[in-house]
C-alpha positions, 0 to 999 in steps of 0.5 A: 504463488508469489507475484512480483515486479523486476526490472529486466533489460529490454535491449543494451540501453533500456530497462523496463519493469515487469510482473513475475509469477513464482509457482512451485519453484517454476517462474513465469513472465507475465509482461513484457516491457509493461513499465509495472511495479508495486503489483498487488493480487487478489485471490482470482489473481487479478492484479493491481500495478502502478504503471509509469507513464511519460512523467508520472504514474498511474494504476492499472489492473492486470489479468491474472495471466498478464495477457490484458492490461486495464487503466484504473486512473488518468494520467496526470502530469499533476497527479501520481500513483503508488502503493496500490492493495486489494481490499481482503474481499478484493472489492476495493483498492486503498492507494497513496496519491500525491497531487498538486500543491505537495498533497499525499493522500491515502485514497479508497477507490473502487475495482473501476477507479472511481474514488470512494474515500480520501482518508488523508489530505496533508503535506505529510507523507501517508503511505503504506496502507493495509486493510485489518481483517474485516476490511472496516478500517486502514492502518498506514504509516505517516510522519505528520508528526515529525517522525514516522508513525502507524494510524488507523482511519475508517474505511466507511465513510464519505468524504474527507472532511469528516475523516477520523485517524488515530495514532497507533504508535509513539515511537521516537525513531520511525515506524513503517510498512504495517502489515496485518494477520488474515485472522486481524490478531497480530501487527506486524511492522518495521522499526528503525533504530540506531542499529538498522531495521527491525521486524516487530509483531504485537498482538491487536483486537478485530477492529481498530476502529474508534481507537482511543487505547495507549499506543501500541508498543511494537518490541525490537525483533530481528534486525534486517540487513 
């Protein structure tokens, strides 16, 4: 089944978010007037959204039939949320933050909230995050370089200070929105150039971790509309 977030009129002056689940060609509604997008799920269908509240967001999980909405982070005026994704082992949460003072970060929490791992804390913008295959490190995309690039961080660690990234790609154009194979064989992205979006896949080992090789080249595909 396929879960998704749309944004559906509530009465002739209002409009809500809300989470969908397409089975066997058949839709059902989950929520109703919720204020979800972002939603990830887990093999037992239980959901992770990022929910807007009055002036910010936060994340919150979802039982997989929608009828039970759970808050995983506090609501902050100084604080939002977005991008949440299950771990593959559905153990964690790896999430984009932005916090006072033009901070974004990606952060790994665990199924309750609680923040186990900064992997990021600049003025760049991180976002995106995808766990490899074995859980053991993060691939996101940043523009700390100017130009939107892949990195990969370690998932293992405490801390931030000791954070280590490395950079996947050296494109000239931008690259985002990595995705990783179940079998953590292939990378798949999507690159911009002069001609509009285009859908690439390369080939990458197990573990990213201790990355030190060349930059990944990421070839031209499909061109997306």
């Amino acid at each position: 089944s396929v879960v998704y977030s749309q944004l559906d009129l509530v009465n002739p002056y209002e409009d809500r978010f809300d989470l969908y689940r397409e089975k066997n060609g058949s839709v059902s509604r989950l929520t109703h007037g919720a204020r979800l997008t972002s939603v990830d799920a887990r093999a037992d269908g239980e959901m992770v959204a990022v929910r807007f509240d009055p002036g910010t967001t936060s994340l919150v999980r979802v039982r997989a039939d929608g009828t039970l909405i759970r808050a995983l982070t506090s609501i902050s005026l100084d604080t939002e949320w977005a991008e949440p994704k299950w771990s593959r082992r559905g153990d964690r949460i790896a999430a984009t933050r932005w916090t006072r003072g033009s901070y974004t970060q990606i952060v790994v929490l665990d199924t309750l909230g609680h923040v186990l791992r900064e992997l990021t804390r600049d003025h760049s913008s991180n976002s995106q995050a995808e766990w490899s295959s074995d859980d053991s490190v993060i691939v996101y995309a940043s523009d700390r370089t100017g130009v939107s690039q892949l990195w990969v961080a370690p998932t293992d660690e405490n801390g931030v200070d000791d954070a280590w990234s490395g950079q996947l790609t050296d494109v000239t154009t931008g690259i985002f929105w990595p995705a990783i194979s179940p079998d953590g064989h292939l990378l798949a992205a999507v690159r911009w150039e002069s001609d509009g979006y285009h859908l690439g896949v390369v080939e990458v080992g197990h573990t990213f971790a201790g990355w030190g090789g060349a930059p990944l080249h990421i070839a031209k595909g499909d061109t997306l509309p």
